[in-house]
C-alpha positions in Angstrom: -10.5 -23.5 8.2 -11.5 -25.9 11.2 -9.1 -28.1 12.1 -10.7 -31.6 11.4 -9.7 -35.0 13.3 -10.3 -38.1 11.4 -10.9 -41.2 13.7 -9.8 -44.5 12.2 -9.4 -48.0 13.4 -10.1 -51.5 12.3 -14.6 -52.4 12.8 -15.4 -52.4 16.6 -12.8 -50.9 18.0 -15.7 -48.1 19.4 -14.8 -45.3 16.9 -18.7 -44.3 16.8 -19.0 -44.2 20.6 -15.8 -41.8 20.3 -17.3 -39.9 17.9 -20.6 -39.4 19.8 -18.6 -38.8 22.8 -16.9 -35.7 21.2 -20.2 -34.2 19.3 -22.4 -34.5 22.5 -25.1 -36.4 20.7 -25.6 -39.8 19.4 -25.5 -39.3 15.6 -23.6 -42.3 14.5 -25.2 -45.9 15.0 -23.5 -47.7 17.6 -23.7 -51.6 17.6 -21.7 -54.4 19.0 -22.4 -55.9 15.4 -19.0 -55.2 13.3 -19.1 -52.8 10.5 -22.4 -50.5 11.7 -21.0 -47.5 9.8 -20.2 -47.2 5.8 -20.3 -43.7 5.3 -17.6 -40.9 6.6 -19.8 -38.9 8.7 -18.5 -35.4 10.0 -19.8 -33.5 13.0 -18.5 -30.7 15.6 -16.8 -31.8 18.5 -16.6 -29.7 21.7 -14.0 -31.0 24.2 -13.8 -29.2 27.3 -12.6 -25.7 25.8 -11.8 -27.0 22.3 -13.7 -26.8 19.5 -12.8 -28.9 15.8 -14.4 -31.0 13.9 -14.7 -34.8 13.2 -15.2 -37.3 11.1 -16.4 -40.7 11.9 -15.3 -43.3 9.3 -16.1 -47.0 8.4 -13.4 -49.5 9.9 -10.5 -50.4 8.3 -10.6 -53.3 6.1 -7.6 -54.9 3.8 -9.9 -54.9 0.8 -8.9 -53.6 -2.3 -11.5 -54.9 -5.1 -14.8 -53.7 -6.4 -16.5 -55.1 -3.0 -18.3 -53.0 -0.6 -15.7 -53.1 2.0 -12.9 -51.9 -0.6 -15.4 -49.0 -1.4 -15.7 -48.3 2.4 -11.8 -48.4 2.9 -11.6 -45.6 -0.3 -14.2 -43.4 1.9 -11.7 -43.7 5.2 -8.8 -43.0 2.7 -10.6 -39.9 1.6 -11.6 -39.0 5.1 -7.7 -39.1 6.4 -6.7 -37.2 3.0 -8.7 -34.3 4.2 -8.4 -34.5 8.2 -5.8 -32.5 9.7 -4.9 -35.9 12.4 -5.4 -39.2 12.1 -6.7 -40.4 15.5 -5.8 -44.5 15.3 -8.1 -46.4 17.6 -7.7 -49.4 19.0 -9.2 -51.6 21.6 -7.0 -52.4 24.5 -8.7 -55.1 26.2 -8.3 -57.3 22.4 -4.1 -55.6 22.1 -2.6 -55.1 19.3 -3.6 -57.1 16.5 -2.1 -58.0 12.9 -4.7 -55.6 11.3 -3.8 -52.7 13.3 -0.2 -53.3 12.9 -1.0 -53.2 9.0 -3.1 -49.9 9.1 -0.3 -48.4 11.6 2.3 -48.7 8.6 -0.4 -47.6 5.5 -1.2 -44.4 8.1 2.9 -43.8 8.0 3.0 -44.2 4.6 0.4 -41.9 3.9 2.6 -38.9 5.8 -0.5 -38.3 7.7 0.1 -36.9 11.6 -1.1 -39.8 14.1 -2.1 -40.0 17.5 -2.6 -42.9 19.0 -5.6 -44.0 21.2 -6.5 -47.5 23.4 -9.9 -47.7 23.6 -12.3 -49.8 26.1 -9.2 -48.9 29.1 -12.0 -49.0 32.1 -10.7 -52.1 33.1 -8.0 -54.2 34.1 -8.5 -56.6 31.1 -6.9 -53.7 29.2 -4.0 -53.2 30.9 -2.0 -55.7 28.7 -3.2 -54.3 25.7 -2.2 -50.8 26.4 1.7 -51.6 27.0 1.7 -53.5 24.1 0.4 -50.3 22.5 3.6 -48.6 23.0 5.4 -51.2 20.9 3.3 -49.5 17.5 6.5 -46.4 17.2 3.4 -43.6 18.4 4.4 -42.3 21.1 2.7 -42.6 24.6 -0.9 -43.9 24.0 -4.0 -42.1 25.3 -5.8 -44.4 27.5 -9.5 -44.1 27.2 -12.9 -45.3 27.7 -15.5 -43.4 25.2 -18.3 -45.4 26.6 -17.4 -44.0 30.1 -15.9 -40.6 28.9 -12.9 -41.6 31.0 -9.2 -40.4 29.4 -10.9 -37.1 27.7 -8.7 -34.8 29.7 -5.6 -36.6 28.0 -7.0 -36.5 24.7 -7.7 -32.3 25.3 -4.1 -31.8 26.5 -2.9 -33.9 23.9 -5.0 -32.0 20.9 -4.7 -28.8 22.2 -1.3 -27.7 21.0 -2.1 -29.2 17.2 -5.3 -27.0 17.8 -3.4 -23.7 18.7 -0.6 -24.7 15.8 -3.1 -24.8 13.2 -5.1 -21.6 14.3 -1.9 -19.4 13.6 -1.1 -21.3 10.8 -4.3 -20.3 9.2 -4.2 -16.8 10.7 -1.2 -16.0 9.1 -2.3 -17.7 5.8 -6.0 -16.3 5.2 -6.5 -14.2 8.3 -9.4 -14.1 11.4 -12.7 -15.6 9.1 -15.7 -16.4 10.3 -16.8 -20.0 10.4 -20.2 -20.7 10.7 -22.5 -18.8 7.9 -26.2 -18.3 8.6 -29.2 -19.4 6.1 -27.7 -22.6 5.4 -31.0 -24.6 3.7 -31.2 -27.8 5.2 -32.2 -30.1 2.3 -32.8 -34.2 2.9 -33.0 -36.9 0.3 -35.1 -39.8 1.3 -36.7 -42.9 -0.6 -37.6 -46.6 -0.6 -33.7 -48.3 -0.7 -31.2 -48.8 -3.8 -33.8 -45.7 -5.8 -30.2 -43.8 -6.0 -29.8 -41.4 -3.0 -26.2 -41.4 -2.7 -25.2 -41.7 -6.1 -27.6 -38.0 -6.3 -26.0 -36.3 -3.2 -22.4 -37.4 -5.0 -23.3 -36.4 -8.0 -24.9 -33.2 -6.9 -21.4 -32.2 -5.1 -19.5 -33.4 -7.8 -17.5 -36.1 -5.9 -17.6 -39.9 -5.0 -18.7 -38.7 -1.1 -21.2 -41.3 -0.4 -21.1 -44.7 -0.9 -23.1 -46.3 -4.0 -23.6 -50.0 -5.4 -26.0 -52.3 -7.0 -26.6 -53.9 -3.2 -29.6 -52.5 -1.5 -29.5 -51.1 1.9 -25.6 -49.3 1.8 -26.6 -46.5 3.5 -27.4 -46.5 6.9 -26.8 -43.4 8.7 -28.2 -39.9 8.3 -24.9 -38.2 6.2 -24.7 -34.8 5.7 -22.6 -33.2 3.2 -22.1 -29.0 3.5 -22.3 -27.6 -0.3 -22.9 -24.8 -2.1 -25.3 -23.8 -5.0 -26.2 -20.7 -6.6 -24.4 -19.4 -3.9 -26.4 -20.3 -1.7 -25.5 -22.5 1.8 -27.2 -25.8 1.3 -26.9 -28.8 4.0 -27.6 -32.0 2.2 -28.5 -35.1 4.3 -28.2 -38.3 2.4 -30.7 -41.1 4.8 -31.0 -45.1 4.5 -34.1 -46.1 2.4 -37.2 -46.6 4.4 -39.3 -49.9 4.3 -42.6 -51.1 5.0 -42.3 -50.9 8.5 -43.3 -55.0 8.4 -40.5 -55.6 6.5 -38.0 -53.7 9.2 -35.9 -56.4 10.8 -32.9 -56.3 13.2 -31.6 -54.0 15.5 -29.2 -52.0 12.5 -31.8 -51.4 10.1 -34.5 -50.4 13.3 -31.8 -47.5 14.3 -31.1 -46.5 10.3 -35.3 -45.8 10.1 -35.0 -43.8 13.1 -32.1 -42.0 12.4 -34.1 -41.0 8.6 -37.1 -39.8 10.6 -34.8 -37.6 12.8 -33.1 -36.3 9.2 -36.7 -35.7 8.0 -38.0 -33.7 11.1 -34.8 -31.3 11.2 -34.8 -30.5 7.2 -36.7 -27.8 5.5 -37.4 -28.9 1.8 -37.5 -33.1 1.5 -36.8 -34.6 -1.8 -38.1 -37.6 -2.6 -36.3 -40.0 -4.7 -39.1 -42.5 -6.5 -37.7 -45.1 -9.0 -39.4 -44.1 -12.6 -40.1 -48.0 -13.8 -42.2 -48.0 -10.1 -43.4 -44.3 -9.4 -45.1 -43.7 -6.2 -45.4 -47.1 -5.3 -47.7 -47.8 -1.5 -44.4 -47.2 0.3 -43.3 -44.0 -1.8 -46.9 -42.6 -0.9 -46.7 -43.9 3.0 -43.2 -41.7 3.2 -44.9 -38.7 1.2 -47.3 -38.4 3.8 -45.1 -38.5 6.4 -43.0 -35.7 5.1 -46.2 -33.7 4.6 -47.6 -34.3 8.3 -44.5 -33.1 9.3 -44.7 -29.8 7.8 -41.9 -30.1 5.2 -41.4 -28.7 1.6 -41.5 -31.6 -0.1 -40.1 -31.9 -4.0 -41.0 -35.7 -5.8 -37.8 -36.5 -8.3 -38.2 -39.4 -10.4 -35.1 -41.2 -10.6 -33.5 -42.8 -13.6 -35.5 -41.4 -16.2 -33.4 -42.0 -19.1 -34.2 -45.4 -18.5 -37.8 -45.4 -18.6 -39.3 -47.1 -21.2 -43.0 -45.7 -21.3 -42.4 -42.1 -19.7 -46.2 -41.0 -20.7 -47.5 -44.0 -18.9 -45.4 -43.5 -15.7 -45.8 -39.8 -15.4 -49.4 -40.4 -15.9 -49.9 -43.3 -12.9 -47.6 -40.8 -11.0 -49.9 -37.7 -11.1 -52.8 -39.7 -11.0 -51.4 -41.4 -7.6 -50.6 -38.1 -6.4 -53.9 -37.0 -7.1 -55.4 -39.5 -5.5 -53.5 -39.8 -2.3 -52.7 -36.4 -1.5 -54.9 -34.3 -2.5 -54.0 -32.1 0.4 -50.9 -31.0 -1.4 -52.0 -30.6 -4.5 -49.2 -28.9 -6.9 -47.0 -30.6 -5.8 -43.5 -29.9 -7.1 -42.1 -32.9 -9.6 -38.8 -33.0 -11.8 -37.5 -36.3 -13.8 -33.6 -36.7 -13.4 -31.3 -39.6 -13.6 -28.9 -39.1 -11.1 -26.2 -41.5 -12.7 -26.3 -39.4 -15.7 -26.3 -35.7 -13.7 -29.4 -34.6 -15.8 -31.6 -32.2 -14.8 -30.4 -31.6 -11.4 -30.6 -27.7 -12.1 -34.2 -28.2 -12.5 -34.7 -30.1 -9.4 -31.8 -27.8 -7.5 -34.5 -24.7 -8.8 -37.6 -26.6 -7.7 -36.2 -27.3 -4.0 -35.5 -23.3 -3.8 -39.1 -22.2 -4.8 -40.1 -25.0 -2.5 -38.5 -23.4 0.3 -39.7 -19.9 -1.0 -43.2 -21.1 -0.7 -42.7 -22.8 2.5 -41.5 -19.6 4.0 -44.2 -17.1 2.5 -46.2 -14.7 5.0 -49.4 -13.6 3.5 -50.3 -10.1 4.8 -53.5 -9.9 7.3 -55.3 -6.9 5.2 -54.9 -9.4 1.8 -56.1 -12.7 4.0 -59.0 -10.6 4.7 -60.0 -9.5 1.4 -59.6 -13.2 0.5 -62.1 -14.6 3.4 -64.8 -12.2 2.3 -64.6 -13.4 -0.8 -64.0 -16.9 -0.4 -67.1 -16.8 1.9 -69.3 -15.0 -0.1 -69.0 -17.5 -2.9 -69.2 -20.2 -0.7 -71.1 -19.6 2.6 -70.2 -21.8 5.7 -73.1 -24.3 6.8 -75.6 -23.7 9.0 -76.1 -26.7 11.3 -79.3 -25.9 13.3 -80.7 -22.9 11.1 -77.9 -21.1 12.3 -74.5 -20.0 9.9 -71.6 -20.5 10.9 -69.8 -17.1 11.1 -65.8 -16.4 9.5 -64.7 -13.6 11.2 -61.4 -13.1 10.4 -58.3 -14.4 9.4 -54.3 -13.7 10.3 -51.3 -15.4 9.5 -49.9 -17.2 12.5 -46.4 -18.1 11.2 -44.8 -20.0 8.2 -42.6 -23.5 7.8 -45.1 -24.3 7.1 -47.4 -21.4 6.4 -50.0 -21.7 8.8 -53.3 -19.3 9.4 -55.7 -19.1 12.3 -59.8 -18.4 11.1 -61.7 -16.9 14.3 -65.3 -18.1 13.8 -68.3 -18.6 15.8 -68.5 -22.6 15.9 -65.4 -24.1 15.2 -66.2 -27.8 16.3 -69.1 -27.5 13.5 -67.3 -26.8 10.8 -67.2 -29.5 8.2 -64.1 -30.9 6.6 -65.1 -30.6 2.9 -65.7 -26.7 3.8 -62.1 -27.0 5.3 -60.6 -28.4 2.0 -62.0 -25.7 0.0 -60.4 -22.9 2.5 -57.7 -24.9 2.0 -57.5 -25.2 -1.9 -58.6 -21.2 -2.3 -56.1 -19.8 -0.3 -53.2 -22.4 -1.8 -54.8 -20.9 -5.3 -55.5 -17.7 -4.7 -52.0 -16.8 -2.8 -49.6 -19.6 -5.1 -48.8 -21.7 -2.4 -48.2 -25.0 -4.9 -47.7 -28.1 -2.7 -47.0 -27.0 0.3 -48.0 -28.2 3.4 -50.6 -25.6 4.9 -52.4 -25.6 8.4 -55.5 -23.9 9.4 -56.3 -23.5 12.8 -60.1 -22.4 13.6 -60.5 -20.7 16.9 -63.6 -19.3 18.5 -63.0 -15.8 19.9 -63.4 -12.2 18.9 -61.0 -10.0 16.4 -58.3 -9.0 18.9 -57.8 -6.0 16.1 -61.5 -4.8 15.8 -62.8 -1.5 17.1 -64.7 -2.0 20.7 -63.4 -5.6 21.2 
């Protein structure tokens, strides 16, 4: 088991630049706005020598209705419940403050271990701040600045010890284990906003991980969630609903599209979460595309199907739409659910796995072969001029996505349609349903011929 920090602390006290600080990347969105992040979001800090992980959580609010900000104070409460140190934050150029004071005593209560750390301490303005911190019953605080990565070496010496602690503890309990497992399936969920992406990672993992609501727009960073199905290692990445890029406004929402994008370009198999009362709406079909030009498996769940009042009719504009708009991915994978419910999410779990099988298929060269004489026999290439285009042959240069390179004699002259129906014979002829595939035409000799 890693040990796992927790970093708390009342909105804007620079918890997200900490927690970038310690991962080495900027994952969490930073903002001088208050109350950037929602979601707990976990990632693996290295610190000099040290490695554990850490979770970045929403700031602490005294909020204890149905409102969003009592629902983001659950998530931190969650977050400390499973973290093996509390790290309190505060900011030392503002002191201590009533709020912090109030979280200080709830983190007591709570038996959870606490260390204590000013924040923003590259200046003199924090100097006050930072003896008042010694008033809170802590301990010595650990001066820092995560903007300037000054105070690290404190916050090492201070962790190391709990680091070493744990590691026997655990040694002694379960014994040496590995901790990183290979194969892990990196799965996104993406959609316009407020279709029900969190609601179907939580409900998917079996717990209230993400935060959900009737209020569009909750989500806002990239969270992924480590889980398990069938036994097999699956990374799930809950994103922030995507827009008409017209209708993107402010700084927040700008870095939330960006940070989606980013999720989309490092998955393997994208699902995409359309609303059944408005299936593949301009904006569904805009973000379908995307996924596609970026070489991802791509799975289409329609969401809240028990709900649906004319299924036939929707289904029907939904393949017809599909059809119509990307034809170059025709078969495309597509599985009603309704996430609130937790139906059919075996169904789409299955889908996303034969999604990914496809997406990683190599065809051999000998079969490809086979298939271009035929293909081309059927169907001769143009002859622009009087002269035929010549196929010579075809080979298999990688998969994710699968991905094929034709050697012919006039590449530039080939025609799209002629393209397409390469395209749609090898996806038929080899099962390749929906997946993205590339052909590459090169002019050349076969490398593999006799007296080449």
């Amino acid at each position: 088991m890693t040990f796992t920090v927790a970093i708390v602390g009342r909105p804007n006290v620079g918890k997200s630049t900490l927690f970038n600080r310690l991962v080495g990347q900027r994952l969490a969105l930073v903002d001088r706005e208050p109350g950037v992040t929602r979601d707990r979001r976990e990632g693996e800090a290295r610190l000099f020598d040290l490695s554990f992980q850490v979770i970045d959580t929403a700031g602490l609010e005294e909020a204890f209705d149905e409102s969003l900000e009592a629902r983001m104070r659950a998530q931190t409460e969650q977050a400390v419940a499973a973290a093996d140190l509390a790290l309190f934050v505060i900011d030392a150029r503002a002191g201590v403050t009533p709020l912090d004071e109030h979280f200080i005593g709830w983190l007591r209560r709570s038996g959870a271990p606490v260390l204590l750390a000013a924040n923003k301490c590259e200046g003199r303005a924090a100097e006050a701040g930072l003896a008042e911190a010694h008033g809170l019953g802590l301990g010595e605080p650990l001066a820092l600045s995560a903007e300037h990565g000054l105070g690290l070496v404190d916050l090492c010496d201070a962790l190391r010890d709990l680091l070493e602690a744990h590691e026997a503890e655990v040694a002694a309990r379960e014994g040496d284990e590995a901790g990183a497992e290979d194969g892990t399936l990196q799965l996104a969920i993406i959609g316009r906003p407020n279709v029900g992406k969190s609601t179907l990672v939580n409900r998917l993992i079996g717990e209230e991980r993400l935060l959900t609501g009737a209020e569009a727009g909750i989500t806002r960073d990239a969270i992924a969630v480590d889980w398990r199905y069938k036994d097999r290692a699956i990374r799930l990445v809950d994103t922030a609903g995507l827009r008409r890029r017209p209708r993107v406004v402010g700084k927040i929402e700008k870095l939330s599209v960006a940070d989606t994008l980013r999720a989309v370009r490092f998955a393997q198999v994208v699902v995409l979460l359309v609303d059944a009362e408005a299936p593949m709406e301009k904006q569904d079909l805009t973000i379908a595309r995307m996924v596609v030009d970026e070489g991802r498996a791509l799975v289409i769940a329609v969401n809240k199907w028990d709900a649906c009042r004319d299924r036939e009719s929707a289904m029907k504009v939904l393949r017809d739409r599909l059809e119509r708009s990307l034809p170059q991915t025709r078969g495309l994978p597509v599985v009603t659910i309704s996430a609130l419910q937790g139906r059919n999410l075996d169904r789409l779990l299955d889908a996303v796995l034969a999604a990914y099988d496809v997406w990683n298929r190599r065809i051999p060269t000998a079969e490809l072969n086979r298939w271009l004489e035929g293909v081309t026999a059927s169907h001769p290439p143009p002859a622009p001029g009087g002269r035929r285009i010549k196929l010579k042959y075809v080979t298999q240069a990688k998969a994710r996505p699968p991905t094929f390179a034709i050697f012919c004699s006039k590449p530039d002259d080939l025609p799209g349609a002629y393209l397409r129906y390469l395209e749609n014979s090898l996806r038929e002829d080899f099962d390749l349903p929906g997946t993205p595939i590339r052909i590459n035409f090169r002019k050349g000799k076969n490398p593999y011929a006799k007296g080449s």
